[in-house]
N, C-alpha and C positions, 0 to 999 in steps of 0.2 A: 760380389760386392766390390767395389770401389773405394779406394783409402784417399781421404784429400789431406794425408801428410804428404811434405813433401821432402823427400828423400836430400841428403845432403850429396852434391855432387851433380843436381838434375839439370837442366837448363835452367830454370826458372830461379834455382839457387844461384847457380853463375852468371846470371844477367843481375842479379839484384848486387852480387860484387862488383862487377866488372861495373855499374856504376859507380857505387861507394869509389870505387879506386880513382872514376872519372874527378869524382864531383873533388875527392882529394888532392887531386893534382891541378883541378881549377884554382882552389884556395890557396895552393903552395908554389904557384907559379910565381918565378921570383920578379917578373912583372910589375905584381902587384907589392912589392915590398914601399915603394915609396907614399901607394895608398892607405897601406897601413900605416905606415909613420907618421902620416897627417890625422889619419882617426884616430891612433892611441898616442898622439901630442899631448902630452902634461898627464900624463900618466907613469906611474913606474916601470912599466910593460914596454912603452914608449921610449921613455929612456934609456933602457935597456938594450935595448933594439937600436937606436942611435949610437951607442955606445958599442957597441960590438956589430957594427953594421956588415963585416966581411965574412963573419962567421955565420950570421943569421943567412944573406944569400948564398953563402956556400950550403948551409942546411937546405933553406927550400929549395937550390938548387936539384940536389941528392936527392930528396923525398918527390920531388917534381917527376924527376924522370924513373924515380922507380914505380910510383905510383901510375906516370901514361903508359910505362910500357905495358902494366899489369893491366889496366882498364882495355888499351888495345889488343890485345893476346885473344886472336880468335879464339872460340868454345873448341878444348880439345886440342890445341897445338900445342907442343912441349911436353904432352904424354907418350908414353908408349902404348899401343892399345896391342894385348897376346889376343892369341884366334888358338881357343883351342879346338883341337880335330881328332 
């Protein structure tokens, strides 16, 4: 018989991160920082944001590039794989 868990660690597990990580680092591209400042205008978020505008792109900065490098990190690179014999 056939199990349709799927195992943590499988492909199917790390293809469905390795987006999340994507789609993370689309939103926190610090790009888009000025389009957020126009949608959350008069808002407290907004202000906020206005208000500490060097720290904010430093963040999404940070979280941008941890986040692509995770999304691009082929299946399996940066492990070690033992062969035992």
């Amino acid at each position: 018989m056939s199990s349709t868990k799927e195992v943590p660690g499988t492909v199917a597990d790390r293809s469905w991160r390795r987006g999340l990580y994507l789609l993370t680092a689309a939103l926190t591209c610090p790009c888009h920082l000025p389009i957020y400042l126009l949608i959350l205008g008069g808002t407290s978020v907004g202000a906020a944001l206005q208000d500490n505008i060097g720290l904010a792109l430093l963040g999404l900065t940070v979280i941008f590039i941890l986040a692509l490098t995770r999304g691009l990190r082929r299946p399996g690179q940066g492990k070690i794989q033992s062969k035992d014999m």
